[in-house]
C-alpha positions, 0 to 999 in steps of 0.5 A: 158661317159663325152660327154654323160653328164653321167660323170662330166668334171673331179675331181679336188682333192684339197688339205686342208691345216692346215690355211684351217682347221683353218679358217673353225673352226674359221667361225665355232666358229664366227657362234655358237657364233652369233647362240648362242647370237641370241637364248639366246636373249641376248642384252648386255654383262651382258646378255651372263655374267649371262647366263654363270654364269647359266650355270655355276651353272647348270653343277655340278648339271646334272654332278653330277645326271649323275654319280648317274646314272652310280651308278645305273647303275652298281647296277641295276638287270634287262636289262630293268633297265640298258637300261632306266638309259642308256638312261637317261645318254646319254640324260644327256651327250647330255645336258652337252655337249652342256652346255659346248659348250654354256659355250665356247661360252660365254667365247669366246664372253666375250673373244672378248668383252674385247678385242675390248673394250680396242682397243676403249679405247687405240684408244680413249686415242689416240685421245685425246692425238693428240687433246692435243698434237695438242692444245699445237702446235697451242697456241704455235704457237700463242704465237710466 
């Protein structure tokens, strides 16, 4: 059947590793992230802050709504009833979850921002400390 061209050559079954699954949910996270600053419009980190703290206000509100809900849920009478309040809870659910995403997003982004800042500053401190240090050399030098 290969020699058909009805069959691929052979499968090849390769195994996934744990650093596999780290590195794909690593790409994943990097992708929500820039997918996340490019839908919100944000340009400066002040931006992805005040989106979080958005977020961050709004989640009790719906979390909240959900669970009037499910009390009401448990008090409605008809089956038309429940399913349109159960609808409403899922709708409800989806939203909050990709809250929480967004909100993960932003705490990862502000997360990375921290980080590379006090890289640029320890990096900076570096240079100007080697700049110094090199000056003392060279006046030294000259006095000599």
């Amino acid at each position: 059947m290969f020699w058909l061209g009805i069959l691929p050559a052979k499968v090849t079954i390769q195994e996934v590793t744990i650093q596999d699954y780290k590195v794909r949910n690593k790409t994943k996270m990097v992708f929500e992230e820039l997918n996340f600053i490019n839908r919100s419009k944000s340009h400066s980190i002040e931006d992805i802050k005040t989106h979080k703290k958005e977020i961050e206000e709004k989640l009790p509100i719906l979390k909240g709504e959900r669970e009037n809900l499910w009390i009401k849920h448990k008090k409605a009478n008809s089956l038309e009833d429940k399913s349109f309040i159960l609808e409403r809870i899922n709708l409800l659910s989806d939203e909050i979850s990709t809250l929480y995403g967004q909100r993960n997003a932003c705490n990862r982004i502000i997360s990375t921002y921290n980080k590379i800042y006090e890289e640029l500053q320890k990096e900076k401190e570096f240079k100007e400390n080697l700049a110094k240090s090199m000056t003392k050399s060279k006046k030294e030098r000259n006095v000599k």
